[in-house]
BATILUM-769781 format. One record per residue (C-alpha): residue number from 1; residue in three letters; x, y, z. Coordinates in steps of 0.001 Angstrom, whole numbers. Example, Ala and Ser with C-alpha at 12.3 -4.5 7.8 and 13.67 -1.06 7.14 Angstrom:
BEGIN
- 1/Ala/12300/-4500/7800
- 2/Ser/13670/-1060/7140
This chain:
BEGIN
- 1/Unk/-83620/-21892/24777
- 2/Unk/-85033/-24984/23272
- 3/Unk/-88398/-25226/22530
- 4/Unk/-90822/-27414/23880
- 5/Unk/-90603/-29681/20672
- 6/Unk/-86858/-29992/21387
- 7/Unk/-87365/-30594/25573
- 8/Unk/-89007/-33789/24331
- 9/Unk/-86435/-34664/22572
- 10/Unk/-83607/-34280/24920
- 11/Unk/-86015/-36028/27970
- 12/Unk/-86052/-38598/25399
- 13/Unk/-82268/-38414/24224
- 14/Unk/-81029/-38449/27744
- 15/Unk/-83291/-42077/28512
- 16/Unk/-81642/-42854/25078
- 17/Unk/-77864/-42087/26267
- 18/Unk/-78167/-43546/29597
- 19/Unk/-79335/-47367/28434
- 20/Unk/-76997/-46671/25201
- 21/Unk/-73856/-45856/27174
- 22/Unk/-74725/-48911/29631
- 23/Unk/-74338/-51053/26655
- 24/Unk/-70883/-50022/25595
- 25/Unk/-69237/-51116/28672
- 26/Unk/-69173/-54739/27305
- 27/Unk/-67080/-53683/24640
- 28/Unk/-64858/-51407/26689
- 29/Unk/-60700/-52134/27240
- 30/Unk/-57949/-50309/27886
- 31/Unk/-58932/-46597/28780
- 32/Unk/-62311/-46180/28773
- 33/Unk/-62610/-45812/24853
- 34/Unk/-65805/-48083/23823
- 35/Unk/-65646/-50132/20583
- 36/Unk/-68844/-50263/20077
- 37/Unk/-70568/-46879/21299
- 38/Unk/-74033/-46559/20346
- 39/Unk/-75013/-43627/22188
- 40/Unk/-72277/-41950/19283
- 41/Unk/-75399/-42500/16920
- 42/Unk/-77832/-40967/19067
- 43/Unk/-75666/-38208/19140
- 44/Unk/-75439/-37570/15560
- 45/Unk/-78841/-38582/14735
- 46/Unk/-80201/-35647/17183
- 47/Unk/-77771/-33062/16272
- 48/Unk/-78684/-33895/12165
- 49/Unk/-82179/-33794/13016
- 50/Unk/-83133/-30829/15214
- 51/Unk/-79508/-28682/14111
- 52/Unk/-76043/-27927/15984
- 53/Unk/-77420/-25703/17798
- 54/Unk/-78769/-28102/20423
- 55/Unk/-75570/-28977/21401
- 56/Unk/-75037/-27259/24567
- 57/Unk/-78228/-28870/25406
- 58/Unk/-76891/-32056/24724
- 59/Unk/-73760/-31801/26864
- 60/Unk/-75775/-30618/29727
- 61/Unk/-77848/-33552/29340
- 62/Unk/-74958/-36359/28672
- 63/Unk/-73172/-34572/32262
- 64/Unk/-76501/-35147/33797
- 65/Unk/-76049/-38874/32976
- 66/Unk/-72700/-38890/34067
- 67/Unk/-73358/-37267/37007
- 68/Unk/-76225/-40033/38131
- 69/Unk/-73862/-42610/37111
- 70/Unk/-70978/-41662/39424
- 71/Unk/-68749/-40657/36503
- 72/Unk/-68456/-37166/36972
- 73/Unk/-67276/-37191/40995
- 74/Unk/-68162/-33587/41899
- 75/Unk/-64862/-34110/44750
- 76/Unk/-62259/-35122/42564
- 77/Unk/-59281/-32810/41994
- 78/Unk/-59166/-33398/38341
- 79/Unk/-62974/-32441/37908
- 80/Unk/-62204/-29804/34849
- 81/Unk/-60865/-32617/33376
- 82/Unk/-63281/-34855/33754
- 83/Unk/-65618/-32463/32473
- 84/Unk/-64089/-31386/29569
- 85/Unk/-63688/-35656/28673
- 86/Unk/-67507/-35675/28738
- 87/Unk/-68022/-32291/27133
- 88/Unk/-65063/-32686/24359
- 89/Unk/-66723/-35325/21894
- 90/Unk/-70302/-33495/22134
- 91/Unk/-68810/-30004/21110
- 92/Unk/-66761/-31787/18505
- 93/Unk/-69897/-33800/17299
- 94/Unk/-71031/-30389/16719
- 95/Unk/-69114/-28383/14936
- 96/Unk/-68690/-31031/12578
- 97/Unk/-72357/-31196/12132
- 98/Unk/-72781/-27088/11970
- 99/Unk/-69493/-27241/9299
- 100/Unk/-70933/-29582/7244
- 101/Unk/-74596/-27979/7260
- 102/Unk/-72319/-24418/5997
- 103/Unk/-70655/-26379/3404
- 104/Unk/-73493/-28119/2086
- 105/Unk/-75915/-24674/1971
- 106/Unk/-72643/-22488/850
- 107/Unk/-71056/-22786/-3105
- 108/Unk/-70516/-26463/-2707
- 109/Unk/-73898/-27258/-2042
- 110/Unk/-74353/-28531/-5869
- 111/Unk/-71785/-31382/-5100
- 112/Unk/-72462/-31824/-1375
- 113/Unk/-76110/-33397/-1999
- 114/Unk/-78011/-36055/518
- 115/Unk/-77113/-38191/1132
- 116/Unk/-73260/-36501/1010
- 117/Unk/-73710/-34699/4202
- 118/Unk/-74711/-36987/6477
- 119/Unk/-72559/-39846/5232
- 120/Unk/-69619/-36960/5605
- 121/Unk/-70253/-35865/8746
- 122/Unk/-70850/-39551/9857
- 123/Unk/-67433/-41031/9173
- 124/Unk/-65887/-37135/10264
- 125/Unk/-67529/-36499/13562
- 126/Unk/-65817/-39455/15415
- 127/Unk/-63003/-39015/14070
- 128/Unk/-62580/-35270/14869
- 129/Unk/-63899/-36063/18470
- 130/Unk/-61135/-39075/18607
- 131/Unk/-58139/-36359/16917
- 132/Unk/-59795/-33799/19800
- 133/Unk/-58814/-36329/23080
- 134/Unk/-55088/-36854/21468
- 135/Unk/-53763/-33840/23674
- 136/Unk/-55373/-35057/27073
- 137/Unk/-54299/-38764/26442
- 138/Unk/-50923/-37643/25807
- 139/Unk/-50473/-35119/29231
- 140/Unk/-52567/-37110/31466
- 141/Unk/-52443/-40978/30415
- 142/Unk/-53457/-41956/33979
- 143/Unk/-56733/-40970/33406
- 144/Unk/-57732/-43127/30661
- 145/Unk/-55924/-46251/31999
- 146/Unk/-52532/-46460/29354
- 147/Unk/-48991/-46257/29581
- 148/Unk/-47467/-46761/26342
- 149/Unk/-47775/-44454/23173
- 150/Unk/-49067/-47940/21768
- 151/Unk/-51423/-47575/24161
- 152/Unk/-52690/-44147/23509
- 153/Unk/-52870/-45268/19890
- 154/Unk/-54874/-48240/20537
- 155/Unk/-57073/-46463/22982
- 156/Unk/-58282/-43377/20339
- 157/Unk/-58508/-46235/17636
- 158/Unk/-60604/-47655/19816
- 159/Unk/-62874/-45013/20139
- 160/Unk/-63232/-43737/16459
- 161/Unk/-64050/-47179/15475
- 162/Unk/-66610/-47383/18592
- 163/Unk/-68382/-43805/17573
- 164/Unk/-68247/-44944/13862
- 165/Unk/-70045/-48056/13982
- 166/Unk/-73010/-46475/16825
- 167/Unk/-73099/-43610/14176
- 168/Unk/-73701/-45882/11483
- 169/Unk/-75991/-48276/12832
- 170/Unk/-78242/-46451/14687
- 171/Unk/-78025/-42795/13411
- 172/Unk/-79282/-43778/9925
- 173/Unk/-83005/-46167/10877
- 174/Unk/-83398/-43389/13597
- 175/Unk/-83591/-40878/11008
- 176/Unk/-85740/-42303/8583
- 177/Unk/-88675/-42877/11634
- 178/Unk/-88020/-39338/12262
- 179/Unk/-88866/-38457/8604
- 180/Unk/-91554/-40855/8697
- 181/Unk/-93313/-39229/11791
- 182/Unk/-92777/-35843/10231
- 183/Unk/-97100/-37031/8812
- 184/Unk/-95598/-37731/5246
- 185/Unk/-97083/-40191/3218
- 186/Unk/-94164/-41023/724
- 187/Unk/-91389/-43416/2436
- 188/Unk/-88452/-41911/4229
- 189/Unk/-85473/-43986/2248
- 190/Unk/-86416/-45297/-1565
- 191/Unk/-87628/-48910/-2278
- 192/Unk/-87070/-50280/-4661
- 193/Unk/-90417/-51792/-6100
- 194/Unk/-88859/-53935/-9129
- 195/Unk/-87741/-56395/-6588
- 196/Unk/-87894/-59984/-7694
- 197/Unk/-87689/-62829/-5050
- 198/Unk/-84658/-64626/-7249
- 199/Unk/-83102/-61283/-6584
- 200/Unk/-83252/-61786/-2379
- 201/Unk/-82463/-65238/-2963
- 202/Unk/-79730/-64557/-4518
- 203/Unk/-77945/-61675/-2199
- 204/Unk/-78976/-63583/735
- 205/Unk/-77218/-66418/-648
- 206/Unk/-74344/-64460/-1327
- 207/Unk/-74456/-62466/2200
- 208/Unk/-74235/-65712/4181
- 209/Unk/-71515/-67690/1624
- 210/Unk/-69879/-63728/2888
- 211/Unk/-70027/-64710/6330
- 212/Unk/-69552/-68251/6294
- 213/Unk/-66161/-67797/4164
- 214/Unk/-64996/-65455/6659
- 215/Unk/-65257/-67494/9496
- 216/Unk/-64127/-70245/7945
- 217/Unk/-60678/-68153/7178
- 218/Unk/-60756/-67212/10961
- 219/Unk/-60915/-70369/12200
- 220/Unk/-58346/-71844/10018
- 221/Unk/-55501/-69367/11612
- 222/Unk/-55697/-67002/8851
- 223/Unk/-56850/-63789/10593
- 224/Unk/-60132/-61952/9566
- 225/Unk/-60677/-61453/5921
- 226/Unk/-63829/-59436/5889
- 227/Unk/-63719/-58976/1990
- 228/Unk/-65837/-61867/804
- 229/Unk/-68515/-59840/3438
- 230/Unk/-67751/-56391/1912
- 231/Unk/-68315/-57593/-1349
- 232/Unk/-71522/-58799/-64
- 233/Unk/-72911/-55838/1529
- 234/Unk/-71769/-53866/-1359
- 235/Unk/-73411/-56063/-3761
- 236/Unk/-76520/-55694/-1829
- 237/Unk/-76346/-51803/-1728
- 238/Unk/-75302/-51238/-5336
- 239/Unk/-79038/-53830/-5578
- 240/Unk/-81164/-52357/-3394
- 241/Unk/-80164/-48555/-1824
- 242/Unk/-79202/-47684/1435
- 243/Unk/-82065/-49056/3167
- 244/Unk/-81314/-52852/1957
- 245/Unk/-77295/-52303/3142
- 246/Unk/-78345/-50684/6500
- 247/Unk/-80574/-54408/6914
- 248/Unk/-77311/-56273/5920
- 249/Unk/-75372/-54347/8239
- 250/Unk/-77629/-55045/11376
- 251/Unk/-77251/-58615/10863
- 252/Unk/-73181/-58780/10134
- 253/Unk/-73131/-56824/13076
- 254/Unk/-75470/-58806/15724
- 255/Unk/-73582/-61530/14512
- 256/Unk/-70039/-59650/15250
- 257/Unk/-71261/-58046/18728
- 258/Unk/-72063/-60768/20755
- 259/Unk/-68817/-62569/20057
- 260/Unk/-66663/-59542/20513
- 261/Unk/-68171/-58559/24204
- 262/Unk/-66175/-61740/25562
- 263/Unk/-63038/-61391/27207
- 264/Unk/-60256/-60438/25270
- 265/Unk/-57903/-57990/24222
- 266/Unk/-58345/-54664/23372
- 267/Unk/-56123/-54928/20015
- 268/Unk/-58232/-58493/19297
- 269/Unk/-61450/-56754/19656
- 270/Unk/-59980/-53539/17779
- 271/Unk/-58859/-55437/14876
- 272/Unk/-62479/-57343/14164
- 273/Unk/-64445/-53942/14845
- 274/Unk/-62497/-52511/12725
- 275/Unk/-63207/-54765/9868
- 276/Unk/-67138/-53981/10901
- 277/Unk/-66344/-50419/10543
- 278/Unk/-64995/-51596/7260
- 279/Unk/-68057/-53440/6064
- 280/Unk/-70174/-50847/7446
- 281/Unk/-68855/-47682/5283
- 282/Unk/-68790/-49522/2199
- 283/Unk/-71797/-50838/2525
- 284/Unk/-73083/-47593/3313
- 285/Unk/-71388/-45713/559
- 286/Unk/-72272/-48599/-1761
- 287/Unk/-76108/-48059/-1416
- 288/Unk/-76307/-44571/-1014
- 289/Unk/-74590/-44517/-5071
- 290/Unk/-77383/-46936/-6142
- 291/Unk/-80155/-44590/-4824
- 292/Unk/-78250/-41687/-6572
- 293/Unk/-78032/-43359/-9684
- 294/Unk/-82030/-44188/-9237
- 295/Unk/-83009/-41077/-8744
- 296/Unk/-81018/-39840/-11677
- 297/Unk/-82964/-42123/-13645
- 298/Unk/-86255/-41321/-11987
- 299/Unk/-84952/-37589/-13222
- 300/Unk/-84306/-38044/-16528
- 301/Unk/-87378/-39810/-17089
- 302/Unk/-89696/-37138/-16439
- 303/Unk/-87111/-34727/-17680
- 304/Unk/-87699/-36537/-21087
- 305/Unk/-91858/-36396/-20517
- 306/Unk/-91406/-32535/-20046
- 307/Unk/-89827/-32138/-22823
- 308/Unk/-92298/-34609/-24938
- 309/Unk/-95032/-32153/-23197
- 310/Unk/-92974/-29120/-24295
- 311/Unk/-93470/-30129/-27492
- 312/Unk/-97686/-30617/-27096
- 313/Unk/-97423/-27262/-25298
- 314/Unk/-95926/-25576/-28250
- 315/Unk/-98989/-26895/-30933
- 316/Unk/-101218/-26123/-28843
- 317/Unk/-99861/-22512/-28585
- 318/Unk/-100177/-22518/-32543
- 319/Unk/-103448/-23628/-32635
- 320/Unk/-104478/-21126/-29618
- 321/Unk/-103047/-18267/-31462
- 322/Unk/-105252/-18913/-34987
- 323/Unk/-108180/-19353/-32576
- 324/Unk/-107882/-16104/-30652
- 325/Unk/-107207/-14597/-33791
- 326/Unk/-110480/-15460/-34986
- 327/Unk/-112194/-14165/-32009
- 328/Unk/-110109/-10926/-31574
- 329/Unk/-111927/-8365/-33760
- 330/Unk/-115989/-9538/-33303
- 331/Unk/-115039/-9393/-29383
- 332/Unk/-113301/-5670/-29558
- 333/Unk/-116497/-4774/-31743
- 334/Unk/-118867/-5995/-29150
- 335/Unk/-116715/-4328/-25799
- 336/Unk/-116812/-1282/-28119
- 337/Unk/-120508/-1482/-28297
- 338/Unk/-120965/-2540/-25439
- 339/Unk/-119142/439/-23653
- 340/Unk/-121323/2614/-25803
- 341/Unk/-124584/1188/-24863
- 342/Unk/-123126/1841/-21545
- 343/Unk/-122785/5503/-22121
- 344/Unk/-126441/6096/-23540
- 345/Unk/-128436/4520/-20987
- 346/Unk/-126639/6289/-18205
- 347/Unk/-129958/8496/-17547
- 348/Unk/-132570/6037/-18407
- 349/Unk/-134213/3107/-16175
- 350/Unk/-132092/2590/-13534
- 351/Unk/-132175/-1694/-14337
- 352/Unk/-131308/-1107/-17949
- 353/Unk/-128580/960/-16507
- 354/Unk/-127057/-1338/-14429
- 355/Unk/-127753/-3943/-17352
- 356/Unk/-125309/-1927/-19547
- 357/Unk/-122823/-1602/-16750
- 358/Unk/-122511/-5212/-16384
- 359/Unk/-122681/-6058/-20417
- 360/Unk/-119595/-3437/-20205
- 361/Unk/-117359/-4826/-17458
- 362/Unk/-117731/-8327/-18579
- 363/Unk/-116978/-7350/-22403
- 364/Unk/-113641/-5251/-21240
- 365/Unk/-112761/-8036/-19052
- 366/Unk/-112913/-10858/-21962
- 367/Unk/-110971/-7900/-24348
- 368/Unk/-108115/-8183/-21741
- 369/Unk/-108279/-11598/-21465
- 370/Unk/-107595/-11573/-25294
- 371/Unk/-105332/-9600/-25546
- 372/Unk/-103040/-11463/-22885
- 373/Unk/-103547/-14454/-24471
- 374/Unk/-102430/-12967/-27649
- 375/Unk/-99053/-11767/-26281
- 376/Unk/-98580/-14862/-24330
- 377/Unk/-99236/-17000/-27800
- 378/Unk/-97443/-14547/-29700
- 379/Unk/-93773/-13242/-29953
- 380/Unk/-94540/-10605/-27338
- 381/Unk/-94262/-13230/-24764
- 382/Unk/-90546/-13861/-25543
- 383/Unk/-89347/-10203/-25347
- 384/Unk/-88437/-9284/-21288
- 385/Unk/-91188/-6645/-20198
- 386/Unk/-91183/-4320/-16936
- 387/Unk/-92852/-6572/-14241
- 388/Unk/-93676/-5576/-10575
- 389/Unk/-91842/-7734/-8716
- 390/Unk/-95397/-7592/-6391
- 391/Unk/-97111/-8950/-9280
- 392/Unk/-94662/-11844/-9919
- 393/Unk/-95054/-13014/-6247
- 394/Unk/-98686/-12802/-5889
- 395/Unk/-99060/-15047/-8977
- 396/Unk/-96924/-17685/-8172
- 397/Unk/-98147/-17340/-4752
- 398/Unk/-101908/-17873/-5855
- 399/Unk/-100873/-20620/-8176
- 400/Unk/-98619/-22700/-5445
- 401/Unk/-101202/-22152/-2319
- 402/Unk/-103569/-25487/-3829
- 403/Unk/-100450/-27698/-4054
- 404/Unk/-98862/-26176/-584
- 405/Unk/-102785/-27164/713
- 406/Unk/-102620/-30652/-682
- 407/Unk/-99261/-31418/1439
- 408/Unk/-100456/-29864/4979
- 409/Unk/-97986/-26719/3947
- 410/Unk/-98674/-23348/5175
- 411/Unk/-97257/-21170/2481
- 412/Unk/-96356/-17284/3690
- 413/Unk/-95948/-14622/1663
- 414/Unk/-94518/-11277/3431
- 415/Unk/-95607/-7744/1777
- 416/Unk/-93281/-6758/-1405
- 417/Unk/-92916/-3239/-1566
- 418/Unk/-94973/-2321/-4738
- 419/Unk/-92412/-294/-6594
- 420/Unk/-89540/-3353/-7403
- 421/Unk/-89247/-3538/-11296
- 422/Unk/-87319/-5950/-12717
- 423/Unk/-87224/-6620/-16742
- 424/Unk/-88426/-10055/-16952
- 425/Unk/-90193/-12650/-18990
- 426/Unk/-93249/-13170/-16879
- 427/Unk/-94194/-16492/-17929
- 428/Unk/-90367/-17863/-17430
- 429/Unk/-89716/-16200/-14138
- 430/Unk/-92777/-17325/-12788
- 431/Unk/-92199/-21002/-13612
- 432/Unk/-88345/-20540/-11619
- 433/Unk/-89956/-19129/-8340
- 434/Unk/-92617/-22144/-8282
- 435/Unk/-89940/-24572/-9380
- 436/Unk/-88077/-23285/-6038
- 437/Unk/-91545/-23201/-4117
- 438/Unk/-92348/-26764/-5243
- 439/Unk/-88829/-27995/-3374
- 440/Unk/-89258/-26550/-697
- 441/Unk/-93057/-27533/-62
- 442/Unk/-91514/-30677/-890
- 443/Unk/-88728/-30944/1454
- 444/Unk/-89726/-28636/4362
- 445/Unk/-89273/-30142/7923
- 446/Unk/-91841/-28085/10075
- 447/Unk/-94710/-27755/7551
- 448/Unk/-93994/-23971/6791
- 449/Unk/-92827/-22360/3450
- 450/Unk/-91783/-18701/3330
- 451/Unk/-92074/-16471/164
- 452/Unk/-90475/-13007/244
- 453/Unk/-88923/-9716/-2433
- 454/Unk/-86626/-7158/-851
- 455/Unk/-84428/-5106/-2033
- 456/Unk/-80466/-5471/-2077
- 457/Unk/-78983/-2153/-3268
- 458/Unk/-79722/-1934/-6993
- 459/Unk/-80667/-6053/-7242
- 460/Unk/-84095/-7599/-5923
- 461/Unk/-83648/-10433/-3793
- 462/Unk/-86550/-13085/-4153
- 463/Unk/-86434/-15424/-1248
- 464/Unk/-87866/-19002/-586
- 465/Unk/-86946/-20757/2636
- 466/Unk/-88029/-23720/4896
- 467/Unk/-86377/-25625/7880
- 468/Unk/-84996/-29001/7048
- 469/Unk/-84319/-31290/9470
- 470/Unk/-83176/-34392/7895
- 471/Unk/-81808/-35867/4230
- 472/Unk/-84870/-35741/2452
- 473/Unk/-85175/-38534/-370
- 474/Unk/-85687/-36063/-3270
- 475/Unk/-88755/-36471/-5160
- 476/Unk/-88626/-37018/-9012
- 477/Unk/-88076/-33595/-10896
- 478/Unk/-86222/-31731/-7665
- 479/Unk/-83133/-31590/-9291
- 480/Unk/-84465/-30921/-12688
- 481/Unk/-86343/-28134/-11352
- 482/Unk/-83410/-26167/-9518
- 483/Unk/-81989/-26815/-13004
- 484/Unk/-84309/-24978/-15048
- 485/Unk/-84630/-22162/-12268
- 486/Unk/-81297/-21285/-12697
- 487/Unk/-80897/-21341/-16100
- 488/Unk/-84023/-18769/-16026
- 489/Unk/-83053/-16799/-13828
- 490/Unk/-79352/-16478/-15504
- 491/Unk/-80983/-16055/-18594
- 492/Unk/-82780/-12888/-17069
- 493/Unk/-79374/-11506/-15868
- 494/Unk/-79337/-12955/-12293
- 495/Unk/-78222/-15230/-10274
- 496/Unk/-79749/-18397/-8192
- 497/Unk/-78025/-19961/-5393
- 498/Unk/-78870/-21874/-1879
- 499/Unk/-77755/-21883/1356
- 500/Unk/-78616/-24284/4705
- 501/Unk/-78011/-22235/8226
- 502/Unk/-76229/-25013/11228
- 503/Unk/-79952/-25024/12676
- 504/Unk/-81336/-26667/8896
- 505/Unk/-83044/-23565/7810
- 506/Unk/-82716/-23527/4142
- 507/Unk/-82657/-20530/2083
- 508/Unk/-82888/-20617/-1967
- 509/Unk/-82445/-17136/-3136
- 510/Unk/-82727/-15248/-6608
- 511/Unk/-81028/-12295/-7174
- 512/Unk/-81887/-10075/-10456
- 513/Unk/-81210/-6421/-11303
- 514/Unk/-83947/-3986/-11232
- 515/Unk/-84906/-1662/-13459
- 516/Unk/-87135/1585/-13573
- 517/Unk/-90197/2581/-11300
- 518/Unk/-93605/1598/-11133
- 519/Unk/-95556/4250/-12850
């Protein structure tokens, strides 16, 4: 049952479909296949936000809206029909979406990265939805108005093209207000701050000479070119991201639609959506490689200023390990006197007593402290050590709880059974599990992080999950960190890998052989 989070958005979604599918009947032909179809991109947008799983939900709602509008005549003979026509494309909607959420959390999820999915599952969903009506066209052509096998061609064209362009247009802006109201300060899409105003100038220049050309080419009997606009749009993506290509988009497109919702023939109409659909993918496609290739730079960058603070880390290490040198032996003498002192005033004034006590327990506690830093700063911190798997959690668990604060995260950390041993490198492991807590704090959907250690037969299975709703921009170092993790982690004899359930729950796991007991 959905939640009452995810009522609200289906009362909302069905207002949504209702004034959406309104609007495609201007664009409508032969059958009843829309070419322009925004409600498509309301479709997709929910599904990617809130997970597949919402889509029986969704198809009650969209027969709701059929139902009011007198589409879905309750004393027809061919009402299975009917219903599986208004059923069919939000079923195939998704299990596209639930496929591609698999695929991207599975073994391909290092090449399927955001915005991949999305921009996969928004050219594939209307396409498997149009592929999915092929049979019923085909037996019963009566009911969607064609004759001809030209016709039934036509007619499915007509409605990928129609899904693909409401996907595109609307699913994308839709998402990034729904990452925006997810109460995160950073933007939901990159911009680009470097922007100069000879830069606008000039791709605004070149987006209308885009235009202009091709109607120029239109009117002079030579059919619609929509290159000179695709190299536009593309220009402007491969300048500015996603977010300046979506803006381009909106305005080839308000320019197209009202032209196209006159009278005329299906295959006229087909033909110049088509070329939309056209502009609109590579425009798309276009942008979303310029913010990959940004934030590839963004990671090398402070890849490079780790490693120049690698570097600082390691003299100061040097310099720490002369220094505790120095204070090594006068601090054992004094917990060794101090323990003493302890031990003869045991029976005299109770205050001098106590007194001792204290001297004693702060002296042994400053001799630990030593002697951690020394194996930290010496060559005992390279050399793998038993570690409670406990211990490892509740560090990085204390040390990520003031960052997971500072972003409105609640971090939860379920019990570890206390005898897990793993041989390990505390330091290094430590910095993998926080690189992995740091992403998700970073990219979780619902404000909650979870931090958990079972056991997996003769492995330990260290688990850090979140829900994720939406592509989340990644922020600089995500990549780099995942990076490191794993090649800690393999280092240590384990494995790292990530997975994404259809309902955007997000898993990234690390599995590492243990060793021993717990004494």
């Amino acid at each position: 049952m959905p939640d009452r989070r995810e009522l609200g958005l289906l009362v909302v979604y069905a207002a949504g479909f209702a004034g959406a599918h309104w609007m495609a009947a201007a664009w409508g032909g032969d059958g009843f296949y829309s070419v322009w179809y925004p409600a498509a991109g309301l479709r997709l947008a929910l599904m990617w936000y809130a997970g597949a799983r919402l889509t029986p939900s969704i198809a009650i709602v969209e027969l709701a809206v059929n139902m009011a509008k007198g589409i879905f005549p309750l004393d027809s003979s061919d009402w299975p029909l009917i219903l599986m026509g208004i059923w069919r494309p939000v079923f195939a909607y998704g299990g596209t979406v639930a496929a591609i959420r698999w695929l991207a959390g599975g073994a391909r999820a290092s090449v399927l990265i955001p915005p991949m999915p999305f921009s996969l599952a928004a050219v594939a969903a209307p396409n498997v939805a149009a592929l999915m009506a092929l049979p019923q066209s085909l037996l019963r052509p009566d009911m969607t108005g064609v004759k001809s096998m030209h016709d039934v061609v036509t007619s499915l064209s007509a409605f990928a093209v129609g899904d693909l362009l409401g996907v595109l247009i609307l699913a994308p802006p839709l998402l990034w207000i729904a990452e925006w109201l997810m109460s995160r300060p950073r933007p939901p899409f990159q911009i680009y701050s470097d922007i100069s105003w000879l830069a606008l100038v000039e791709s605004s220049a070149l987006l209308l000479g885009g235009i202009v050309i091709t109607d120029t080419m239109a009117r002079a009997g030579l059919g619609v070119q929509p290159m000179p606009v695709i190299f536009a749009v593309a220009w402007i993506g491969l300048r500015f991201g996603r977010a300046a290509a979506w803006g381009a988009l909106v305005i080839v497109t308000m320019l197209m639609l009202p032209y196209t919702a006159h009278h005329m023939t299906t295959g006229a109409r087909l033909e110049l959506h088509l070329a939309l659909a056209m502009v609109a993918v590579v425009g798309y496609l276009a942008g979303s490689f310029a913010d990959a290739q940004r934030q590839a730079r963004i990671d090398l960058e402070r890849r490079d200023r780790l490693l120049f603070q690698a570097e600082r880390l390691k003299t100061l290490r040097a310099m720490s390990v002369a220094v505790i040198h120095e204070i090594s032996q006068p601090l054992s003498t004094l917990a060794i006197e101090a323990k003493h002192l302890h031990a003869i005033t045991g029976i005299s004034d109770p205050e001098i007593a106590e007194s001792a006590a204290l001297i004693d327990r702060k002296a042994a506690t400053l001799s630990n402290l030593v002697r951690r830093l020394r194996r930290y700063g010496g060559r005992a911190v390279d050399e793998p050590t038993p570690l409670p798997v406990s211990a490892l959690i509740e560090s990085v668990a204390t040390l990520a709880a003031p960052e997971a604060k500072s972003e409105g995260v609640m971090l939860k950390v379920d019990p570890v059974d206390p005898d897990l041993l793993v041989l390990a490198q505390e330091v290094e492991l430590a910095q993998a599990v926080m690189n992995l807590l740091r992403n998700a704090i970073q990219a979780t959907g619902d404000a909650q992080v979870r931090l958990s250690a079972v056991k997996a037969g003769d492995q330990v299975q260290i688990t850090v999950s979140n829900r994720h709703y939406v592509d989340i921009v990644p922020r600089a170092g995500m990549g780099v960190g995942t990076l490191i993790a794993r090649a800690i982690v393999e280092a240590h004899g384990g494995t790292l890998w990530r997975d994404m359930s259809a309902v955007g729950d997000v898993r990234a796991m690390i599995s590492l052989p243990l060793t021993g007991e717990v004494a």
